[in-house]
N, C-alpha and C positions, 0 to 999 in steps of 0.2 A: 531445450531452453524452457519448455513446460509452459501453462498456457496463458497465452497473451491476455484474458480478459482479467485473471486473476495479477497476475504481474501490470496488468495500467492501474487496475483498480490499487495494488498498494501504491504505486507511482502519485495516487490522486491524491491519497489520505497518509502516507505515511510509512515505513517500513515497519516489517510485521511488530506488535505491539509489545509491550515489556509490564506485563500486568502480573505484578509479584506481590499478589497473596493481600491487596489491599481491599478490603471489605468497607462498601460505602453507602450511604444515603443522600438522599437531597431532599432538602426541606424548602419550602413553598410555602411563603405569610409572611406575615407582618411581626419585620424584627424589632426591635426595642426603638427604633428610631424614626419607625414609621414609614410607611411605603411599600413599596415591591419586591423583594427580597428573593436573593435562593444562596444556599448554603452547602456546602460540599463537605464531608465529614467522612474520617475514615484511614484519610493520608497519616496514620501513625508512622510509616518508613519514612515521608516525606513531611515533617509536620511545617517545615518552613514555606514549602508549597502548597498551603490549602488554601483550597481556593475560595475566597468567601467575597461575596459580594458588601465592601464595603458603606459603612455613612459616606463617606467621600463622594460614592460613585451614586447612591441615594438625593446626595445634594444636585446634582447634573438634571434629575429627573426637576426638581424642585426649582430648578434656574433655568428651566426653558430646555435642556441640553441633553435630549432621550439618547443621542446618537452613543455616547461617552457608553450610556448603559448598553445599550446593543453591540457596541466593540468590547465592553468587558464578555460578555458572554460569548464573544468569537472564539474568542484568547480562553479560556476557558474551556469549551468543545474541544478547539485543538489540543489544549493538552492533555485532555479524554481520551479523545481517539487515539492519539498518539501511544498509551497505558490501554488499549482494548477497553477499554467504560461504555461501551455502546448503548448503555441502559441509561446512565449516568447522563451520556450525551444527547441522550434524544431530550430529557428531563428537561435541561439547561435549555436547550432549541425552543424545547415549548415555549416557556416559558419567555423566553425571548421574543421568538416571533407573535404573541399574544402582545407584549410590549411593544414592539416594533405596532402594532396594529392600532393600539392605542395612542401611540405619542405618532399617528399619522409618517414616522421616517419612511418614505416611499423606498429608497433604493435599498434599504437593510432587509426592508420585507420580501426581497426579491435575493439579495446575498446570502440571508439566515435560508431559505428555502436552498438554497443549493449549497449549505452547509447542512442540511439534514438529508439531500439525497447524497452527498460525500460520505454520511454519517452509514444509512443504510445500505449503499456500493460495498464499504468494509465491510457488514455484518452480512453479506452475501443474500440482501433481500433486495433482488432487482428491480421487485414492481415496484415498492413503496420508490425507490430511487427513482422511477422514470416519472412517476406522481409530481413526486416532489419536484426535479428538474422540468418537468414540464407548466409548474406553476411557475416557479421563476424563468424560464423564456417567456410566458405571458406578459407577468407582471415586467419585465426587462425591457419587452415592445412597447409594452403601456406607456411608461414615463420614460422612457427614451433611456435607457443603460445599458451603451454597449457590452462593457468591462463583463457585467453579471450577465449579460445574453452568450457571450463569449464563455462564458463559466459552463452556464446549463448546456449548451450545445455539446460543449464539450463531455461535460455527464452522461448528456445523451447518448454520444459516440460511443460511451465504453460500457452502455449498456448494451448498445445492439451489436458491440464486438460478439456477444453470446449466440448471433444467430445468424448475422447478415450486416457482412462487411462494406456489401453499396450502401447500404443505410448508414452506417458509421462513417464514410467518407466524406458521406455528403452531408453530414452532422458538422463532419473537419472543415469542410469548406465556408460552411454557413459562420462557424466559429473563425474560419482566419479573415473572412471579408468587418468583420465584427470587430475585431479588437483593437482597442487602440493601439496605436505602435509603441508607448510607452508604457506597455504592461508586460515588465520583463517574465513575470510569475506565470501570467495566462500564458505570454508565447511558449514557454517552459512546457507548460501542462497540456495543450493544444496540441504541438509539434512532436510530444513524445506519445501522446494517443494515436496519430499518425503512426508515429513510429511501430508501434504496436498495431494496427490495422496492415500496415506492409508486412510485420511478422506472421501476422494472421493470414495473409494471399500469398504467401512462401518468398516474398520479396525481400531476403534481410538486405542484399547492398543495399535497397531504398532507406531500409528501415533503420540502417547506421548512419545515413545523412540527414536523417529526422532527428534521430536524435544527435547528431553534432551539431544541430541549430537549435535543439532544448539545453545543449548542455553551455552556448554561449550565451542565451539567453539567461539557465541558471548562474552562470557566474555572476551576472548583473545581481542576484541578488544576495542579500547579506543574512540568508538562515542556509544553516549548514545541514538542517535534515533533507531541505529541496538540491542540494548540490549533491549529497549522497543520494537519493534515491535514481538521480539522472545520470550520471556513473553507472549506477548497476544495469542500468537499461543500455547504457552504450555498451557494458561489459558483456552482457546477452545478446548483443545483436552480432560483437566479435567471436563468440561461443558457437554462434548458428553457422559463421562462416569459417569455424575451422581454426580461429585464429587468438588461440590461449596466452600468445606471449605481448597481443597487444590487451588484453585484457585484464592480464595479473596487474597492471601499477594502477589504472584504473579503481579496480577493488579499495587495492593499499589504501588510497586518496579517500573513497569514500569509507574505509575504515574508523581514519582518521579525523573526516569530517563528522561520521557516525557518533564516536567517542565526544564531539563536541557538543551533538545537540542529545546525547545522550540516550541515543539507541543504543541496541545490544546486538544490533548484529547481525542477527541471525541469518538474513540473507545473504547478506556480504563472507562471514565466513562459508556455509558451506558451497559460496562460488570460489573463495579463493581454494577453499578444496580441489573445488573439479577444474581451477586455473591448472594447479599442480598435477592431478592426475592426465589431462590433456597434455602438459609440456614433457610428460614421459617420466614423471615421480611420484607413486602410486604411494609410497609409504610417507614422501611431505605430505601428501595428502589427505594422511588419516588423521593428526593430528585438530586440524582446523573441523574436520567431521563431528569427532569427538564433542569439541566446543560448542559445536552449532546444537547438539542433541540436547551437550548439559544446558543450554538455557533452554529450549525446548523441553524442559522437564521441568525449571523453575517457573515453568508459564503455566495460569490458573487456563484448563481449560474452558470454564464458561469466558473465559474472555479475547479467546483467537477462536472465532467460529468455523475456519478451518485447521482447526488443531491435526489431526489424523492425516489431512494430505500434506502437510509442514513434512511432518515426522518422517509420512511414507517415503516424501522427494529426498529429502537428506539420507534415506537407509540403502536407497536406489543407487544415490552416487556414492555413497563411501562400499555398494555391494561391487559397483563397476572396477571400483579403483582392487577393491581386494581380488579381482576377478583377473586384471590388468598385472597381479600382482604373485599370482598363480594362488592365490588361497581361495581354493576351491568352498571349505567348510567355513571361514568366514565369512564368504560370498553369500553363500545358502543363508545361512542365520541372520545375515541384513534384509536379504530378499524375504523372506521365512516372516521374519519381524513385522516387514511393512505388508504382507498380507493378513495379517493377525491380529494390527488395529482395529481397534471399532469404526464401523462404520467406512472400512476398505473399499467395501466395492462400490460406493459412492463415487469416489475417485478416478473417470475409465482413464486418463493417461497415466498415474503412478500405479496403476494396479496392472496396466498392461508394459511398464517399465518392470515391474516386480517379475513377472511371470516370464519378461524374456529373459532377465535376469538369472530364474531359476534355469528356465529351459540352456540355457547356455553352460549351468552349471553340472546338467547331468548330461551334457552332448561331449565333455571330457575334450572339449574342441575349443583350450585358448585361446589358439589364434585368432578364430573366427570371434570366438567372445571378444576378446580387446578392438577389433578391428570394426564390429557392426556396432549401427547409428542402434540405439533407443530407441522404441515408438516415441514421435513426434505427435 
């Protein structure tokens, strides 16, 4: 299923990013209209989505009304992160939270902080993460905001998944006595960390009832990237238990919901792959492989900070399925592939998926290959 702190962390922020070749700046000053300004420049594929902080939202600062500006620069991040812009998005946060500090908004000051440890969780820099989340559970105790203490706890949780699971539990707990019951999104984000913490203690039936309380919880809400990412986490948790045929409609659904908030994919197919090779169709299989690389190849890699472990985990399971499928020499050249990236043995579970991979390939011992588990 590959590793839980990496799978919450995109759970938190987003399915892997779709960062196609857009080259950007942001700019900081005083635009023609006066005031606080940041500007986003660059979106030539998306030129009807750039994001520019308008007079409009200038006017808000000018009427009393800072919050207006600190929710445009949410909305903003998020669609960064979402496009891998990790650089772009810390920009925007500054800047923000500088804002937020001036126009005195208490509770933003404490949301934007645990929208920049979101920020740095994806770009796989932990410290600055636990920094950042630990400013907002202060500031969250200060003036009393559960919603955002609930947020940071939970950040916190899926950072100390990297080392120690009692500490992340008890992150879970502090987060669910915390939240208010009408925050479908937290419970979502909360109970699927959880979920991932059970995956992490080898608990997956716990960690499929975790997430079938994140995934009614997501329904409640109305963005279709949060209902696809909680899908795939349920579909992972049926993966660990053996059980591919409740897992493929799953995927379908978050495909589909994928395509609306205008993801690419990437995770979603190469699970519906390894759906197929599980249900005993090694060559359905290879098709959805195939797709998962091609966008894996339109991706910039300064902008997926684990570009090489993406690639290695998609070369592992379409080497399984070619292995399942008796192609021995196929098999190789995926495995072969995913130890020959940069920066491989970074990786220790897809580099020790590659290497049984191979080792199975020269043991001339199918059966044994299709039948053993993966290092876990």
């Amino acid at each position: 299923m590959g590793d839980p702190v990496r799978r919450s962390t995109q759970f938190l922020v987003g399915e892997l990013p779709a960062g196609f070749g857009c080259e950007s700046a942001v700019a900081v000053g005083n635009p023609a209209g006066g005031g606080r300004g940041v500007q986003i420049r660059g979106l030539a594929e998306e030129p009807a989505e750039s994001l520019v902080l308008s007079r409009e939202v200038e006017v808000q600062i000018e009427l009393g009304r800072p919050g207006m500006l600190v929710q445009s620069f949410g909305a903003q991040t998020d669609y960064l992160i979402s496009r891998g812009r990790h650089h772009d998005a810390r920009a925007v946060l500054g800047v923000a939270i500088e804002s937020a500090r001036h126009a005195g908004d208490r509770r933003m000051m404490a949301a934007l902080r645990n929208c920049m440890g979101m920020t740095e969780l994806f770009a796989s820099c932990t410290d600055p993460a636990r920094h950042w989340f630990e400013e907002a559970a202060d500031l969250s105790r200060r003036y009393d905001e559960p919603a955002e203490l609930a947020r940071a706890m939970t950040g916190l949780a899926t950072v100390a998944l990297q080392s120690d699971t009692a500490v992340a539990e008890a992150h879970i707990e502090t987060a669910l006595e915390v939240l208010p019951r009408s925050d479908d999104w937290g419970a979502c984000a909360v109970h699927s960390i959880l979920g991932f913490t059970r995956i992490a203690q080898g608990r997956a039936e716990k960690a499929l009832a975790c997430f079938r309380v994140a995934l009614a919880r997501a329904r409640m809400v109305d963005r279709p990237r949060v209902q696809s990412r909680t899908l795939i986490c349920m579909a992972d948790a049926h993966f660990a238990l053996s059980q591919p045929h409740e897992a493929q409609p799953l995927l379908h659904e978050a495909a589909t919901l994928a395509t609306a908030a205008k993801d690419h994919m990437l995770l979603t197919l190469a699970r519906l792959g390894t759906a197929a090779h599980q249900e005993g169709h090694p060559d359905t299989a290879m098709p959805y492989f195939g797709r998962a690389l091609t966008v894996r190849r339109q991706m910039k890699r300064e902008n997926e900070p684990q570009w090489g472990r993406v690639e290695m985990d998609i070369r592992c399971r379409a080497g399984r399925a070619h292995l399942t499928a008796g192609r021995r020499n196929e098999a190789r050249q995926q495995f072969q592939a995913a130890l020959t990236l940069p920066d491989a043995s970074a990786y220790d579970l897809e580099r020790a998926q590659a290497i049984h991979g191979l080792q199975a390939c020269v043991s001339h011992n199918l059966t044994a290959a299709e039948s053993a588990d993966p290092p876990q």
